[in-house]
N, C-alpha and C positions, 0 to 999 in steps of 0.2 A: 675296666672302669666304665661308668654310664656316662652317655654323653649328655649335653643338654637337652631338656624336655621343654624351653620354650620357641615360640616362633619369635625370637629376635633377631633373626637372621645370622647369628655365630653359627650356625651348621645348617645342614640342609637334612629338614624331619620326613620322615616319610611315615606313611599313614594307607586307610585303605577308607573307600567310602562305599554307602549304600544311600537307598531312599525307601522313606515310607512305603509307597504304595507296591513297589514290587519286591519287600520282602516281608511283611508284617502279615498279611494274611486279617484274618479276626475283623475283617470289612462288617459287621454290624454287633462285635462284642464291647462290652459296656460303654452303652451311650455313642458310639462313634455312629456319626449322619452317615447320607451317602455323598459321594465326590463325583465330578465331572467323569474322572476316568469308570467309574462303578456303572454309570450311564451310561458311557460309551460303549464300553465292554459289551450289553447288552445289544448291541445294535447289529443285527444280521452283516456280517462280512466284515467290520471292523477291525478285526482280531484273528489275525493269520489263522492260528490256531481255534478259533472258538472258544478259548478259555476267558479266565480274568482273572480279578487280583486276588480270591482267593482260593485254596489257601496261601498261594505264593512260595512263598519258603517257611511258614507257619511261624515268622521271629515272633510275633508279640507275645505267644505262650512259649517260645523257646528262647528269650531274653538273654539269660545268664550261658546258654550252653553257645550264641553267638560273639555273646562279649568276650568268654574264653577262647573262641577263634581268635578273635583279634589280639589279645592278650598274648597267646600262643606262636602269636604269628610273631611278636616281636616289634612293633613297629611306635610309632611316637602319638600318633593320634588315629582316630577315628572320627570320618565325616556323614554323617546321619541326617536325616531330614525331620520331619514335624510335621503329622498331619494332619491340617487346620479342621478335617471332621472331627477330627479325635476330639479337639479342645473346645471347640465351636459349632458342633455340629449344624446347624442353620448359618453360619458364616457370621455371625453375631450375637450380641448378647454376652450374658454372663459364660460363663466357663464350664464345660464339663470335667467334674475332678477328677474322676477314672483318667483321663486324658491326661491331664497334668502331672497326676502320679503317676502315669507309666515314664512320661519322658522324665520327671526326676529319678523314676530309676534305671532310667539308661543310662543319665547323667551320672549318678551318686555311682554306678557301677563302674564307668571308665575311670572315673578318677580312683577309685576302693586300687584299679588296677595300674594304677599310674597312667593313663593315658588322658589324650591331651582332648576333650570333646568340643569337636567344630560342627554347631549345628545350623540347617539350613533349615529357615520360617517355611518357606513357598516351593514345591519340588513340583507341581504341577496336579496338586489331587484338591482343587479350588471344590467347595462344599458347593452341592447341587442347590439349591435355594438360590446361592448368590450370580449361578448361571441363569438360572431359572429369571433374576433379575435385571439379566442382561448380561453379565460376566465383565470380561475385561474391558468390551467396550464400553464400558460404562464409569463415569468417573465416581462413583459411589463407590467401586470395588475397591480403588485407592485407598478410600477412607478407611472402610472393613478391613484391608492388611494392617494396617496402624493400631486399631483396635486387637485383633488378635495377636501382632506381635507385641503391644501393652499387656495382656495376658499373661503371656510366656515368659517374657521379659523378667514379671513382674517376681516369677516362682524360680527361674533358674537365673537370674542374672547375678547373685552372687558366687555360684561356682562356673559359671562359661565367661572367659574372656573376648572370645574370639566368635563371632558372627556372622552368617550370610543371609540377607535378606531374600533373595529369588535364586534360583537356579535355571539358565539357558531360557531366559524372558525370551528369544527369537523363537525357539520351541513352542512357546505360548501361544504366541503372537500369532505367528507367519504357520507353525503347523496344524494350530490348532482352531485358526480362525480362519486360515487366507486357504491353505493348502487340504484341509478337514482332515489329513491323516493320523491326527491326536483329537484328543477330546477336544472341545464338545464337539468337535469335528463339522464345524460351519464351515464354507466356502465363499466368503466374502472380503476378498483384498480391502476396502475402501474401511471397512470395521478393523482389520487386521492394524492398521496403522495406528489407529485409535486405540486398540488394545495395549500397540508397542509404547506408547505414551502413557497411559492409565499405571501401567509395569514400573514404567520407573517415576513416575510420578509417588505409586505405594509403595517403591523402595525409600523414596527420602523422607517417606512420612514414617516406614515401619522405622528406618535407623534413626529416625528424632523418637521417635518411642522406645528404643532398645535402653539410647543412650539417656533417657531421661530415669528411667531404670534400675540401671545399670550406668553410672558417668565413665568408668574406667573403658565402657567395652572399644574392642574393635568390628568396627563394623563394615563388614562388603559385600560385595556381589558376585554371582559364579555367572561368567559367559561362556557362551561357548564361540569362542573367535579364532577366525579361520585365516589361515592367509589364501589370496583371492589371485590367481595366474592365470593370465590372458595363455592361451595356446594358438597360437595361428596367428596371422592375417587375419584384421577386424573383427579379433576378440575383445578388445579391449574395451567397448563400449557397454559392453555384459559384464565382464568381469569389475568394473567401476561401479556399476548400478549392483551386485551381486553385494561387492566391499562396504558398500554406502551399507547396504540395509544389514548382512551379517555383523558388523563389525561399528561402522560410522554412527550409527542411530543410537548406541549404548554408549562406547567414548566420547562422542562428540558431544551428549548430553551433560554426562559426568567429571566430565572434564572441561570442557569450554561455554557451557553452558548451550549449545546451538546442536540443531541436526542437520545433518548434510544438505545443500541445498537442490543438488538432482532428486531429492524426495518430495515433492509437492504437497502432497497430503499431510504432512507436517509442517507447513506453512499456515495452515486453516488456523485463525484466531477464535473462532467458533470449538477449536479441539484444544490447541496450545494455549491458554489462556495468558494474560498479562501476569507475570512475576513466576509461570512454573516451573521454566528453566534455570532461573535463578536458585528456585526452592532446591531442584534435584543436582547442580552445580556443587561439587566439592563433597559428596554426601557419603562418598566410599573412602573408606580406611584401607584397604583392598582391594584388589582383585583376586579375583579367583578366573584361572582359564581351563576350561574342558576343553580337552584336544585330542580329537584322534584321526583327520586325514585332511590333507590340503584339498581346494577348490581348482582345479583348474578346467577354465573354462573356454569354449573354441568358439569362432565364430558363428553366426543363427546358419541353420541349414538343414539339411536331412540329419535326423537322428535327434532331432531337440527332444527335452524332455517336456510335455504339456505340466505332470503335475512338479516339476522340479521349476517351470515357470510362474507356476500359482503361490509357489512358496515364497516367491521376491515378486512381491504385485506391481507391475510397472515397468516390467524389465523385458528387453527385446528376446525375441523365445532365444531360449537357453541349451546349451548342449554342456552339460558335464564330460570331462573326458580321463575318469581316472585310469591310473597305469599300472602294471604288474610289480611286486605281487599285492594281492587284496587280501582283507580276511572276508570273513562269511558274511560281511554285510555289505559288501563291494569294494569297502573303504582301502582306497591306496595308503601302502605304509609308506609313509615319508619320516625318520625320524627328524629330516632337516628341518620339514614343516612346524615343528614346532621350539627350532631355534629361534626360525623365523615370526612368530607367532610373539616370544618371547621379551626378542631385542625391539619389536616393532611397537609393541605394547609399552615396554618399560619408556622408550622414546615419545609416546604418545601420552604418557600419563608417569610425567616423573614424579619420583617421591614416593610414590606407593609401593608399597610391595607386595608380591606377586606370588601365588602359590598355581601351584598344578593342581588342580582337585578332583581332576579325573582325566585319565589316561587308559586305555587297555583294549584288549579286543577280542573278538568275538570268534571262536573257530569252533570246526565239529566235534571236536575231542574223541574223536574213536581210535585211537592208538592204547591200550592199556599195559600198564608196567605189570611183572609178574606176581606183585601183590593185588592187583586187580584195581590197583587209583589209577586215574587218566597220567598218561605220560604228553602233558601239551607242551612240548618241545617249540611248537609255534609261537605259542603266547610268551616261552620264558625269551624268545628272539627278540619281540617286540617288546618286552620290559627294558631288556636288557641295553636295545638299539635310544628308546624313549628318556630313560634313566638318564643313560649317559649324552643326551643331547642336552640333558637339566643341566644334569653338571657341568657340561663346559658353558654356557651360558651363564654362571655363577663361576666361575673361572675366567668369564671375561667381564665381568664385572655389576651382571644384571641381580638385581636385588630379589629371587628366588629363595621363596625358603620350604617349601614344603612341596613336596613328591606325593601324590596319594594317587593311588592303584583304583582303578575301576575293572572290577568290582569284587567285594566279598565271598557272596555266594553269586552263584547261576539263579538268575529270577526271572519276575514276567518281566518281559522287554518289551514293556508299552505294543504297538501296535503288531508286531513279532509274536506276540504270547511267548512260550516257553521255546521256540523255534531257534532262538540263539541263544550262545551260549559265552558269556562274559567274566563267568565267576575264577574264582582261584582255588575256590570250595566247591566240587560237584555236589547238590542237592537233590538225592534218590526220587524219582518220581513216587509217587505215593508212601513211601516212608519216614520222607521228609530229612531220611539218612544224612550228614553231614560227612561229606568224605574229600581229606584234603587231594587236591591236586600237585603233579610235581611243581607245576607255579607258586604255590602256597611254598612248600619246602624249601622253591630255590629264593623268593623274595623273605622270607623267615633268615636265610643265611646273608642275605645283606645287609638284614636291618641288625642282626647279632654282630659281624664286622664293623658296621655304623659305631655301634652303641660302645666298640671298644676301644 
């Protein structure tokens, strides 16, 4: 018998997510502008690989044969992004309808297949013009999310319930302004902060626009929030400035109306203007948390990171010190880490409810089963470890409802190019082949057990 298919918290849905710009590919087919990342891309050394976004995993001409993954796979929803060139290509202005008609038919199609579509406004691919205008540090850009999620809003908000306005704003922010490892790949802390404000500034302005809409939606935000552990002796002063900006700067907004006060640059009344905190105060219907490895951090010393210091502008040099084992992108497996992540959050921000919207990890995949699909025995450890730290955090009484798998297929991986590997679908180099992985099969049989 099928279980329930809403997020009302009677079950816990599991789901799988992607974003725009690392699986659609079709970066200049009908009408789509160009994005920060498209620029980036271009910039000698950027991009492990010298690649870029396309063609990526080619979805936006192979639509239907990835919704049938998901479909196939079993699962309750599908989390997808929205790419503001598609719809906007200049970041304003009227709407491109190509744009619009595809994302209705990604919509129109999960539902054709029962599934549950959770789409994300802002996943990081901001239209080159609106860089070009200054970007996030600029409070104009605020305005421009609002207007383009009134767009979207305006075509799909009678079959989407459920919304996220930004995806991992720190990513934005701190990597792409403070740290230049993401697009537009500036190096300027003092803007980066300004950026972090602008972010959720256009979040409370995109979610008065969803809801003006759309009245029934629910409306939140996906961070990516990390729990933050002193290691040593006179770590602790890192790890607190670390907490403040990964974590403090996003709750403390949306929740309390205030950001932490070891962040100074967030004091400037020149930046926080009289009543913005109030505006962005209460503005999430949800959370959404990306999670996939704990912070811990050791006292300053030999082995600091310079650009891992650039990324928390302000903060005494920094030493990461993750622990064994890792997957392929350094990141320590903690499944506790994201107990922790969970109870901390729900305590922080009661009332809301809380989905997992991305989870998973990155390994080499070179082991092959005798039919010749990837046997990632690794990745099905860490679903398996992840999953069931959901579960018992909704066993002890934290208000989780949703489990979504990162990621679908294997794509670009932003500043990585094709160089890691996150999917639960191998995606054939130049055939574009869709070949499931033993992680596909073995997350297929949980979500069939689920649903019984």
């Amino acid at each position: 018998m099928a279980g329930p298919r809403e997020l009302d918290g009677s079950s816990l849905l599991l789901g799988a997510a992607t974003a725009s710009f690392q699986i659609e590919g079709a970066t200049t087919t009908d009408g789509r502008g160009p994005s920060i990342w498209d620029t980036f891309c271009g910039r000698p050394g950027a991009i492990r690989d010298g690649s870029d976004g396309d063609p990526a995993c080619g979805s936006y001409e192979r639509l239907t044969e990835d919704l049938d993954l998901v479909r196939d796979l079993g699962v309750d929803a599908y989390r997808f992004s929205i790419a503001w060139p598609r719809v906007q290509p200049e970041g304003s202005g009227a709407a491109n309808p190509a744009g619009l008609d595809y994302y209705e038919r990604v919509v129109d199609g999960l539902l054709e297949r029962d599934l549950i579509p959770l789409p994300t406004l802002y996943h990081w691919d901001l239209p080159q013009p609106l860089e070009d205008a200054g970007g996030w540090p600029v409070r104009d850009t605020a305005e421009r999310l609002a207007e383009y999620a009134a767009l979207v809003a305006d075509r799909l908000g009678d079959r989407v319930g459920w919304w996220s306005t930004l995806n991992e704003p720190w990513c934005s922010a701190f990597l792409g302004y403070a740290a230049g490892v993401h697009a537009p790949g500036r190096r300027d802390g003092d803007v980066a902060f300004a950026a972090a404000h602008h972010l959720l500034l256009g979040h409370a302005l995109a979610a008065e626009a969803v809801r003006a809409a759309a009245p029934a939606a629910k409306v939140g935000i996906v961070l990516n929030l990390a729990p933050v552990w002193p290691d040593g002796d006179g770590a602790e002063a890192g790890a607190a400035y670390v907490d403040a900006v990964q974590n403090g700067i996003w709750l403390g907004a949306l929740v309390d109306g205030r950001y932490p006060a070891v962040l100074a640059a967030l004091a400037d009344p020149a930046l926080v203007r009289e009543g913005d905190l109030a505006l962005i105060k209460g503005t999430a219907d949800w959370i959404g948390i990306n999670y996939y490895t704990p912070f811990r951090i050791g006292a300053p010393g030999e082995g600091g990171s310079e650009l891992a210091t650039m990324a928390y502008p302000g903060a005494p040099p920094l030493r990461f010190l993750p622990r064994e084992p890792r997957t392929e992108m350094g990141w320590e497996v903690v499944p506790a880490g994201l107990e922790d992540v969970l109870v901390t959050t729900a305590r922080r921000a009661p009332g809301l409810p809380l989905l997992v919207t991305e989870n998973g990890s990155a390994y080499a995949d070179g082991t092959r089963a005798p039919d010749g699909s990837v046997q990632d025995d690794d990745r099905i450890a860490y679903l398996q470890g992840h999953l069931a730290a959901t579960r018992r955090m909704r066993d002890a009484g934290v208000d989780v409802r949703a489990y979504i798998a990162w990621t679908l297929l294997d794509n670009f991986e932003w500043s990585y190019g094709y160089t890691k590997k996150f999917g639960l679908v191998e995606v054939e180099p130049g055939t574009l082949r869709r070949i499931p992985k033993a992680s596909y099969r073995y997350y297929a049989q949980l979500a069939a057990a689920a649903r019984r």
